[in-house]
SESE-439096 format. One record per residue (C-alpha): x, y, z; residue in one letter. Coordinates in Angstrom, 1 decimal. Each point is the difference from the previous one (the first is absolute). Layout:
N
X: X&Y: Y&Z: Z&residu: A
...
END
This chain:
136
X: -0.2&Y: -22.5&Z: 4.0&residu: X
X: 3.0&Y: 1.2&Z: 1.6&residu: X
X: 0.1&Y: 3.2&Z: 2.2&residu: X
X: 1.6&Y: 2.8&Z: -0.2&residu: X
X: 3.1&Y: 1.4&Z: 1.8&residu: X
X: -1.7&Y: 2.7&Z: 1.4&residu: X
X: -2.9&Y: -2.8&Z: 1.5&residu: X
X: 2.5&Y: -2.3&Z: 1.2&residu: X
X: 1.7&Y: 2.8&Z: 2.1&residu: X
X: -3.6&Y: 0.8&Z: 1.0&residu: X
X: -0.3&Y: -3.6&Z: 1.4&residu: X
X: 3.4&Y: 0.3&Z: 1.4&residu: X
X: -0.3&Y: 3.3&Z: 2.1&residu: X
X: -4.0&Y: -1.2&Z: 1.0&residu: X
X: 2.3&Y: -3.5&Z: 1.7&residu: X
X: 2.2&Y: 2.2&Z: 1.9&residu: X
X: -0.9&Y: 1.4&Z: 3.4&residu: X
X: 2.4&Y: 3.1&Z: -0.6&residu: X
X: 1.2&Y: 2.4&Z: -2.2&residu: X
X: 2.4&Y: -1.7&Z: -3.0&residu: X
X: 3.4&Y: 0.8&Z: -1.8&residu: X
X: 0.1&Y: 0.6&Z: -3.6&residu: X
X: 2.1&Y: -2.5&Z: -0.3&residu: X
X: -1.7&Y: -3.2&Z: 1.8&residu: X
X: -3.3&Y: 0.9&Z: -2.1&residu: X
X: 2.1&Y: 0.4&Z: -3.3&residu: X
X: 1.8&Y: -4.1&Z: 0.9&residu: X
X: -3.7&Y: -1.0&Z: 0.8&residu: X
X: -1.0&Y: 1.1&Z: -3.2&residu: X
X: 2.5&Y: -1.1&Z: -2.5&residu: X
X: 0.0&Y: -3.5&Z: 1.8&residu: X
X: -4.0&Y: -0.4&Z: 0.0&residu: X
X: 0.1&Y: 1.4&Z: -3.5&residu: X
X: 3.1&Y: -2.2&Z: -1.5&residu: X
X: 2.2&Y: 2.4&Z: -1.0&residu: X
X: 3.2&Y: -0.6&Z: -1.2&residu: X
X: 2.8&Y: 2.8&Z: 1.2&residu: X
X: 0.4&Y: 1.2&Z: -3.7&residu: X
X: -4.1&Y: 0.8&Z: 0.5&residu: X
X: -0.3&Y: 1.5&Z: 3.5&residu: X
X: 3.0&Y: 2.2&Z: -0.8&residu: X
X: -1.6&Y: 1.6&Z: -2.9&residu: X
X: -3.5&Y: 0.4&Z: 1.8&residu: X
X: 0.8&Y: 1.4&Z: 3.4&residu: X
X: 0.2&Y: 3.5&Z: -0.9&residu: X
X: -3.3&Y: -0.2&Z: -1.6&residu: X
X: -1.4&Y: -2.1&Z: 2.5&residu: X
X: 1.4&Y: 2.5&Z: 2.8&residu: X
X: -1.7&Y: 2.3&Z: -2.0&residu: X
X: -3.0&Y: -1.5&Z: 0.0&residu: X
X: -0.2&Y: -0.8&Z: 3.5&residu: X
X: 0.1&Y: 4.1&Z: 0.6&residu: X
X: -2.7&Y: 0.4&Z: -2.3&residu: X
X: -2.0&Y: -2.7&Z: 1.5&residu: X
X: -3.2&Y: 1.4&Z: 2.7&residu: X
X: 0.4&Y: -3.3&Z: 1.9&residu: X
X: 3.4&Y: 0.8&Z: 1.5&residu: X
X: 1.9&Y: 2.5&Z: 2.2&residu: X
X: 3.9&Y: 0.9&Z: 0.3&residu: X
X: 0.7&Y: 0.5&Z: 3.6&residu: X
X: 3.5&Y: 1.3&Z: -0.9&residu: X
X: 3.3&Y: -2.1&Z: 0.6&residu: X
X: -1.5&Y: -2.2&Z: -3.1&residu: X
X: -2.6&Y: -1.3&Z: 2.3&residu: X
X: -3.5&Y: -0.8&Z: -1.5&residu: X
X: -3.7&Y: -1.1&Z: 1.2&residu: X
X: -2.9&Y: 0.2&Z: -0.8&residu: X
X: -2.2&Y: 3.5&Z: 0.0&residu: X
X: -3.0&Y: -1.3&Z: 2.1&residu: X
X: 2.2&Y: -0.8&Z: 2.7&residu: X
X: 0.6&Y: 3.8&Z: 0.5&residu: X
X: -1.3&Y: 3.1&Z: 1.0&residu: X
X: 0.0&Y: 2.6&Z: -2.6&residu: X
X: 1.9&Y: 2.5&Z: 1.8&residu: X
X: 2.5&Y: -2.5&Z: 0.0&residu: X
X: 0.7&Y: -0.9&Z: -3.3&residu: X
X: -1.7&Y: 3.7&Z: -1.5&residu: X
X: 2.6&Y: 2.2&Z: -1.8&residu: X
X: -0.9&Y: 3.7&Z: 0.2&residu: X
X: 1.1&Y: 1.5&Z: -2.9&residu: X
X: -0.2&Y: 3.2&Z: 0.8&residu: X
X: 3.2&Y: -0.8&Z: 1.9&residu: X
X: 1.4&Y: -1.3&Z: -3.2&residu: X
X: -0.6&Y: 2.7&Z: -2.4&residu: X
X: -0.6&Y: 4.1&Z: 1.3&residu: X
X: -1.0&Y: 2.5&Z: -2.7&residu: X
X: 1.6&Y: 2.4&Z: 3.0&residu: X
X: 3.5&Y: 1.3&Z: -1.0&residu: X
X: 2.5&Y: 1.6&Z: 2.7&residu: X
X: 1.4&Y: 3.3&Z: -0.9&residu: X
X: 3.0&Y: -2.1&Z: 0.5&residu: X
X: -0.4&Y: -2.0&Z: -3.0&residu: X
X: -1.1&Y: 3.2&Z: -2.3&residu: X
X: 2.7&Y: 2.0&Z: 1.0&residu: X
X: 2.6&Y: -3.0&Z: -0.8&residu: X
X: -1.6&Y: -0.7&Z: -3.1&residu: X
X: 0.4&Y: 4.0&Z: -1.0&residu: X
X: 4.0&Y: -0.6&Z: 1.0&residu: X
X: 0.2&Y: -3.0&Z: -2.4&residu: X
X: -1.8&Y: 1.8&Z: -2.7&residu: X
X: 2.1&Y: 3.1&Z: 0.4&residu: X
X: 3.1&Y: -1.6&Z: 0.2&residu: X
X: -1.0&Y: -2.2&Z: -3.2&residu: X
X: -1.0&Y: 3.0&Z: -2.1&residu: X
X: 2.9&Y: 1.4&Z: 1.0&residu: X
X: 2.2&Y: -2.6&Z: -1.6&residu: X
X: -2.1&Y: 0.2&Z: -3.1&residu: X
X: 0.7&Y: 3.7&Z: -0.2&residu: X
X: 3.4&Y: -0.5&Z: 0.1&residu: X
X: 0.0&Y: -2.1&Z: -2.2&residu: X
X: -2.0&Y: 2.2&Z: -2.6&residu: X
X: 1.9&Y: 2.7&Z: 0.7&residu: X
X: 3.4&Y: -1.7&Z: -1.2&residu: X
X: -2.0&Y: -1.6&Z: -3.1&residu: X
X: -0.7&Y: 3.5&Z: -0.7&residu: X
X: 3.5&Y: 1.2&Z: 0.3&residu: X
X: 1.3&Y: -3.0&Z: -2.4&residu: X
X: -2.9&Y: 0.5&Z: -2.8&residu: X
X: 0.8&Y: 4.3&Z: 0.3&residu: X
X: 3.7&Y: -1.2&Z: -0.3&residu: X
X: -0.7&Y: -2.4&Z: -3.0&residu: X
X: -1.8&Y: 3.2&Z: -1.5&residu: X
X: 2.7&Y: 2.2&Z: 0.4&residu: X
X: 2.0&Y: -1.8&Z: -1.6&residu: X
X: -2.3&Y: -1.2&Z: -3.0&residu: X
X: -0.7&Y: 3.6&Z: -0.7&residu: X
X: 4.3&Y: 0.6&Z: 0.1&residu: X
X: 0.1&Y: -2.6&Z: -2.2&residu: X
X: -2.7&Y: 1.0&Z: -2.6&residu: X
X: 1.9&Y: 3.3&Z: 0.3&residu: X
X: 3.1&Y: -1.3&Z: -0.8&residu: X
X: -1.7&Y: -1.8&Z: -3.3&residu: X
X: -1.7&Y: 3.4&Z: -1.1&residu: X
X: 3.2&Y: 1.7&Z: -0.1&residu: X
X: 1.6&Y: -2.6&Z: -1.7&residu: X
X: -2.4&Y: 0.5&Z: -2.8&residu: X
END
């Protein structure tokens, strides 16, 4: 039975001594696995993807990759309290209230002149049913 991609860049990163690109562990893959172009074109993405997903590995940044056990987790740890903060500046509120002002404003605007055109049309649908009455 034949492994998978995601084994055979197992056994390829386990070889090295260092840290490796995407790109040398991708060539060792499509070549141990038999690839054709056509093939490893449409399952890079997916096997990128997998890669991500995969415990096993770590991105170092700069497309480098190894293997987790070979680093401390303070290291390789992403805190994602960094990433995402339920705390909102005043900054950001009192922009948003600008942007909402401003696009409400438009809006009114634009409501107003609708209103103007329909009272118009009315006008002048009443002068006309006037106009129909008396001819009567």
């Amino acid at each position: 039975m034949s492994k998978s991609l995601l084994d055979l860049a197992f056994d390829y990163v386990s070889e090295q001594k260092q840290q490796s690109k995407f790109q040398d562990i991708w060539a060792y893959c499509v070549k141990e696995a038999g690839l054709s172009e056509e093939e490893a074109a449409a399952k890079v993405s997916r096997f990128y993807t997998n890669l991500m997903l995969d415990g096993r590995f770590v991105t170092l940044g700069e497309n480098e990759w190894d293997l987790r056990i070979r680093h401390k987790f303070e290291k390789v740890h992403i805190d994602m309290s960094e990433v995402y903060s339920d705390v909102e500046t005043f900054d950001d509120d009192s922009e948003e209230e600008e942007e909402e002002a401003e696009y409400n404003k438009a809006f009114e605007e634009e409501n107003e002149e609708q209103k103007d055109e329909d009272f118009n049309s009315d006008e002048e649908e009443s002068e006309e049913e006037e106009k129909e009455d008396n001819e009567f």
